[in-house]
Backbone as XML, in Angstrom:
<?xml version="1.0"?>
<chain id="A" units="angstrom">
  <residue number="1" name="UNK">
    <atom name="N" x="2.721" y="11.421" z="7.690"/>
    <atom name="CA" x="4.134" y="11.184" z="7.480"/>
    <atom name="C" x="4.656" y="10.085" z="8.400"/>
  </residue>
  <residue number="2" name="UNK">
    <atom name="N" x="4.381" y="9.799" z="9.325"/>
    <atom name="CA" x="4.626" y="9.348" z="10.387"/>
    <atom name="C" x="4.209" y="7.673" z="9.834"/>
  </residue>
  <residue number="3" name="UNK">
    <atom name="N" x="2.703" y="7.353" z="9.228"/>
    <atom name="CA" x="2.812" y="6.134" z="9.362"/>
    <atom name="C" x="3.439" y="5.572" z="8.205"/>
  </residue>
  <residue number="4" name="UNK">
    <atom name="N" x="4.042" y="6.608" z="6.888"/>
    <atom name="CA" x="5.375" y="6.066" z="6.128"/>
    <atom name="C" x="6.246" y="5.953" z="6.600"/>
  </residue>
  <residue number="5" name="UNK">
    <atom name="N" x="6.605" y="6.354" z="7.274"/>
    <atom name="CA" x="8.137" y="6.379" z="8.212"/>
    <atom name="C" x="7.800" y="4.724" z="8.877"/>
  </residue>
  <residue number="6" name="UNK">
    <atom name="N" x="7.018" y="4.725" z="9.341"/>
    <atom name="CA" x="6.695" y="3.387" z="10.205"/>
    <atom name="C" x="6.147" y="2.526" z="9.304"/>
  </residue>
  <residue number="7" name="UNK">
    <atom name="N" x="6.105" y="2.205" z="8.509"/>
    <atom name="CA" x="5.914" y="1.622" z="6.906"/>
    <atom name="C" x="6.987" y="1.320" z="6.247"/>
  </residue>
  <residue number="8" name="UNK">
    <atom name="N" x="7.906" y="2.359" z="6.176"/>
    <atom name="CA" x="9.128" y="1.974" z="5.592"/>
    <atom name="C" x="10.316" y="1.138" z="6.205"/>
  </residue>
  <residue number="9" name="UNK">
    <atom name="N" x="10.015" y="1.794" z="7.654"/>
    <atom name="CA" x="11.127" y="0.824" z="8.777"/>
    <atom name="C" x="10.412" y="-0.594" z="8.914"/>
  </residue>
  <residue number="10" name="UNK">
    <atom name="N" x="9.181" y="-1.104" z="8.738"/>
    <atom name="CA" x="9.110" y="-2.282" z="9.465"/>
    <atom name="C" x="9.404" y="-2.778" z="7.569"/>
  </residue>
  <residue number="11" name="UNK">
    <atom name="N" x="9.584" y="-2.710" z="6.415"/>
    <atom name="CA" x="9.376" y="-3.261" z="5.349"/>
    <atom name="C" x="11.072" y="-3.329" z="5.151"/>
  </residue>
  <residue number="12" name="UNK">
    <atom name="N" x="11.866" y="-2.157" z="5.662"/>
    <atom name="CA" x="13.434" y="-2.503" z="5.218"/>
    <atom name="C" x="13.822" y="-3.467" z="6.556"/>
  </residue>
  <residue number="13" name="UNK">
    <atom name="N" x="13.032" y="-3.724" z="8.184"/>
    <atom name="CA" x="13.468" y="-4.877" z="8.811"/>
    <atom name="C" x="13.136" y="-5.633" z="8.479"/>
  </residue>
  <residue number="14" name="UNK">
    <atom name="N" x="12.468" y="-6.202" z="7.341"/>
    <atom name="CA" x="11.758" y="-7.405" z="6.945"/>
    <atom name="C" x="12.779" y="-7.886" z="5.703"/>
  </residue>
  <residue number="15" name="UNK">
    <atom name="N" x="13.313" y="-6.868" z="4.796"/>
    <atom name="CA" x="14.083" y="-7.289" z="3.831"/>
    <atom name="C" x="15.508" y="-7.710" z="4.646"/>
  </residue>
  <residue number="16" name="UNK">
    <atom name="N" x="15.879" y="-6.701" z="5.705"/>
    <atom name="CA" x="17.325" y="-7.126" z="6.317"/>
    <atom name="C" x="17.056" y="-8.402" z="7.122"/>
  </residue>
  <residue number="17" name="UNK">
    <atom name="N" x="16.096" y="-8.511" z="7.551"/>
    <atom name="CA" x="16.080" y="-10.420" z="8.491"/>
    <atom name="C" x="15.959" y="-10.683" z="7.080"/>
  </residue>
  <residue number="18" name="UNK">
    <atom name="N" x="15.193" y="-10.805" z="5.795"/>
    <atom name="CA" x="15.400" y="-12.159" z="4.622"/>
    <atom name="C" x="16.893" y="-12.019" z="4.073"/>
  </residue>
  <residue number="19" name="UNK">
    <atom name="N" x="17.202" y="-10.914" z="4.061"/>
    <atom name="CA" x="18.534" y="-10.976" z="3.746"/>
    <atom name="C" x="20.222" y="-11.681" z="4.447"/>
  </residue>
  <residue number="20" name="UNK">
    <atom name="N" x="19.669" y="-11.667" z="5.903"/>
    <atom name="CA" x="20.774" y="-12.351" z="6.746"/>
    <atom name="C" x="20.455" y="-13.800" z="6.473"/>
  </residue>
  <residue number="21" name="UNK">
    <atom name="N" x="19.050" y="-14.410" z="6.546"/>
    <atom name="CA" x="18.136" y="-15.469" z="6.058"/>
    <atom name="C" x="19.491" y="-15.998" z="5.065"/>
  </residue>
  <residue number="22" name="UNK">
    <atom name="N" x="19.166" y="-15.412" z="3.614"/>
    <atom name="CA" x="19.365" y="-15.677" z="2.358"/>
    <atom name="C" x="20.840" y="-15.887" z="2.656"/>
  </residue>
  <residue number="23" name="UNK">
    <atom name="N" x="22.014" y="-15.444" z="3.080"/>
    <atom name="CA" x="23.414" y="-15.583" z="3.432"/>
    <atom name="C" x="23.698" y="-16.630" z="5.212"/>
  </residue>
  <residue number="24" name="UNK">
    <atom name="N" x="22.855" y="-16.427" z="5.319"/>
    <atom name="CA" x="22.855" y="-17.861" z="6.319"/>
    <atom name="C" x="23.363" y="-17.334" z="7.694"/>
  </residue>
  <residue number="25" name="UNK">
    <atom name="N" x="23.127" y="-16.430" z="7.831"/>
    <atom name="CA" x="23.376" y="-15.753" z="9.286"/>
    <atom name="C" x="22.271" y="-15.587" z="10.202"/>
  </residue>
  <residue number="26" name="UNK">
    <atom name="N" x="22.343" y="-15.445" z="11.166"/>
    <atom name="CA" x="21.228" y="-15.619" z="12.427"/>
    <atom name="C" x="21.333" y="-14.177" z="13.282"/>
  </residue>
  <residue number="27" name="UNK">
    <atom name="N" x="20.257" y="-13.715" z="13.474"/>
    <atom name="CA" x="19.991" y="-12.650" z="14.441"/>
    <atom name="C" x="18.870" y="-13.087" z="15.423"/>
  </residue>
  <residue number="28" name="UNK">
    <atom name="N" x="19.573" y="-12.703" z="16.775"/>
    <atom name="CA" x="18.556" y="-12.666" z="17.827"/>
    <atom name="C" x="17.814" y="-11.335" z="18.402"/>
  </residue>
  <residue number="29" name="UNK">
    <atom name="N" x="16.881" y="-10.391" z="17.336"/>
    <atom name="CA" x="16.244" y="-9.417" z="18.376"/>
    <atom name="C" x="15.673" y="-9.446" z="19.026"/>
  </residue>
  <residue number="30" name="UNK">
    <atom name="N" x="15.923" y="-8.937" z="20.236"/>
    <atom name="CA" x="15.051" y="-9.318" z="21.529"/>
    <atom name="C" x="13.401" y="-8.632" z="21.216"/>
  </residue>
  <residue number="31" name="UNK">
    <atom name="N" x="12.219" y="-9.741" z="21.097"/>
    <atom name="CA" x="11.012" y="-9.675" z="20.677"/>
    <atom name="C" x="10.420" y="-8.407" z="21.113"/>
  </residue>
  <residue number="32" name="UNK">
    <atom name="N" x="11.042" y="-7.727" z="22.334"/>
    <atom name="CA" x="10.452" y="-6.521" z="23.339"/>
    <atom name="C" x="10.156" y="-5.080" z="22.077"/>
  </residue>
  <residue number="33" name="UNK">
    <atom name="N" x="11.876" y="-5.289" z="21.807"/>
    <atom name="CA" x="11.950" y="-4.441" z="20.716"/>
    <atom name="C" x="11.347" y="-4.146" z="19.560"/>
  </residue>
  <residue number="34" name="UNK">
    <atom name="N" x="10.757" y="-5.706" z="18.850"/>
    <atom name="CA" x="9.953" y="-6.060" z="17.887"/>
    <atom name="C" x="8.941" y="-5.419" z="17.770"/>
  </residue>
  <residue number="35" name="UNK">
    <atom name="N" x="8.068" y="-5.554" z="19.526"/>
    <atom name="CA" x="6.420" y="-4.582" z="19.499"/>
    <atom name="C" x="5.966" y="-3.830" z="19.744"/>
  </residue>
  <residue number="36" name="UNK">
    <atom name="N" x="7.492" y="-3.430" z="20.578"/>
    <atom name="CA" x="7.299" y="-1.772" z="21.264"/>
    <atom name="C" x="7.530" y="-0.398" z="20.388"/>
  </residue>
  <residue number="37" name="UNK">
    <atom name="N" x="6.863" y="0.696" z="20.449"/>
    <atom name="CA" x="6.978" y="1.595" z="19.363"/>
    <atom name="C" x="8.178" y="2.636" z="20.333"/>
  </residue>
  <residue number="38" name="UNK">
    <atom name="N" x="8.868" y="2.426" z="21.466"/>
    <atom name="CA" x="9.439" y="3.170" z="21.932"/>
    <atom name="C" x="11.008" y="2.438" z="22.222"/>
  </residue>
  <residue number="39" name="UNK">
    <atom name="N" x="11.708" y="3.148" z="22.631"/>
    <atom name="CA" x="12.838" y="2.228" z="22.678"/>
    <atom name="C" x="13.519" y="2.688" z="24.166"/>
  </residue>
  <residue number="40" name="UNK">
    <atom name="N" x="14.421" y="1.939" z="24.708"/>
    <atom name="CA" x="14.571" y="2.460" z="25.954"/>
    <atom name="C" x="16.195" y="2.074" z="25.712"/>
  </residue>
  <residue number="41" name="UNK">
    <atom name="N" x="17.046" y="1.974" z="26.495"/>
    <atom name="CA" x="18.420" y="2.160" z="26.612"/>
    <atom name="C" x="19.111" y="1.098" z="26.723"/>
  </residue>
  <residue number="42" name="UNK">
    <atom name="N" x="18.247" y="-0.477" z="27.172"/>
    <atom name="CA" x="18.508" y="-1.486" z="26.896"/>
    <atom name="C" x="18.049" y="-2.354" z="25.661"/>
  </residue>
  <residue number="43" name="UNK">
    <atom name="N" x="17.132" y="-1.471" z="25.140"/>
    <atom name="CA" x="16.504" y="-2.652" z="24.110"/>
    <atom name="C" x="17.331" y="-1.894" z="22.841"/>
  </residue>
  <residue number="44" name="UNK">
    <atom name="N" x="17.712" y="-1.078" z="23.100"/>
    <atom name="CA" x="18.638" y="-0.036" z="21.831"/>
    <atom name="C" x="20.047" y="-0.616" z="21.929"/>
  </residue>
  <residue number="45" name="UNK">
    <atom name="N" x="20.459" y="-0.923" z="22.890"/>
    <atom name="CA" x="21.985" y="-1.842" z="22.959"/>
    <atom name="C" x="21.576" y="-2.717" z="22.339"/>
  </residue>
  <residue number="46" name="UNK">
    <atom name="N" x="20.716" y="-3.485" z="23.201"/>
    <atom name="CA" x="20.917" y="-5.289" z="22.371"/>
    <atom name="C" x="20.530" y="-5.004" z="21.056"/>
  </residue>
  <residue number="47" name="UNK">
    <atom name="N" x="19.652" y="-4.082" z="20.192"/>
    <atom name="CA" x="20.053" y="-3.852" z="18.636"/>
    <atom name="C" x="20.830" y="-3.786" z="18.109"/>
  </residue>
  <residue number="48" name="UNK">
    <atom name="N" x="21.989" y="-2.879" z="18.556"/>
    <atom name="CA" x="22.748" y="-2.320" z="17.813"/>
    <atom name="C" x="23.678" y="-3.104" z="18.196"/>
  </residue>
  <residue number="49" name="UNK">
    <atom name="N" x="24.195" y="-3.887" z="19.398"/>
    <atom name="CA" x="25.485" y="-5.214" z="19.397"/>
    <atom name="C" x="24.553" y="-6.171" z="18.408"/>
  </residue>
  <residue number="50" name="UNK">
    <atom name="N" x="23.357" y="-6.601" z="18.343"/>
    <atom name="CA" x="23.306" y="-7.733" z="17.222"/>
    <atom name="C" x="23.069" y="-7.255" z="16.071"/>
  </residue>
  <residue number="51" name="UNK">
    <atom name="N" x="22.792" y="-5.818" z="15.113"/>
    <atom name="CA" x="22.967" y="-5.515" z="14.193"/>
    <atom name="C" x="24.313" y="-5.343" z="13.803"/>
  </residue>
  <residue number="52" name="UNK">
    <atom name="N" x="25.801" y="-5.407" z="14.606"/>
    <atom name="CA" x="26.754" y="-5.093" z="14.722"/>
    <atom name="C" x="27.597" y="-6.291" z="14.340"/>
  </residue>
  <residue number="53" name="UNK">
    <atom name="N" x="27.169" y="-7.313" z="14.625"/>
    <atom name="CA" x="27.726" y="-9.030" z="14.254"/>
    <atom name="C" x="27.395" y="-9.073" z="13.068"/>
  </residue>
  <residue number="54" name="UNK">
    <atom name="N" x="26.813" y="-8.548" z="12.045"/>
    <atom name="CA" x="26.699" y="-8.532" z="11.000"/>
    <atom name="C" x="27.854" y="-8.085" z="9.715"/>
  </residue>
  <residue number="55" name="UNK">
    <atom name="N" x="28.371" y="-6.994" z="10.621"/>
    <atom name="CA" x="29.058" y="-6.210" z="9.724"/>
    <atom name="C" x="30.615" y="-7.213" z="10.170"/>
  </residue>
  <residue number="56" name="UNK">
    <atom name="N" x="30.858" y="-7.675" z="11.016"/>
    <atom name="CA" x="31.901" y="-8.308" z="11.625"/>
    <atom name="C" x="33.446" y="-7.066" z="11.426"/>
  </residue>
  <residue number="57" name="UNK">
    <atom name="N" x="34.271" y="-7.087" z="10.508"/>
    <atom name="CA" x="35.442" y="-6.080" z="11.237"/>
    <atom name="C" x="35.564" y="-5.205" z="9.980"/>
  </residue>
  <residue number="58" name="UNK">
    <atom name="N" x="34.262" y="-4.983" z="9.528"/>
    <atom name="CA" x="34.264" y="-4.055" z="8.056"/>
    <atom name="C" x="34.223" y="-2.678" z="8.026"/>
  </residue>
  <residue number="59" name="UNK">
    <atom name="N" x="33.332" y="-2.433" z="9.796"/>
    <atom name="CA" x="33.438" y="-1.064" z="9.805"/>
    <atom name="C" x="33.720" y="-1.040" z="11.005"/>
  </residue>
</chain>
């Protein structure tokens, strides 16, 4: 179960970067986050403020 779960998350971050791509917007995730399978308390901020510039004042 586990390596669908981790199958499915790296295939819907791959459609959401072509998708910011395709509308012409830019994300910077910090690469740490990219290879690490764990997350720590700084690399979970800088996600979620640059997944957050996305939505701009919609939600």
């Amino acid at each position: 179960m586990t390596l669908i779960n981790t199958w499915t998350i790296q295939k819907l971050a791959k459609l959401g970067l072509w998708l910011t791509s395709a509308f012409g917007l830019s994300v910077n995730i910090p690469q740490a986050a990219a290879k690490s399978d764990t997350w720590t308390p700084d690399t979970l901020a800088n996600f979620g403020l640059e997944m957050s510039k996305g939505f701009g004042t919609g939600l």
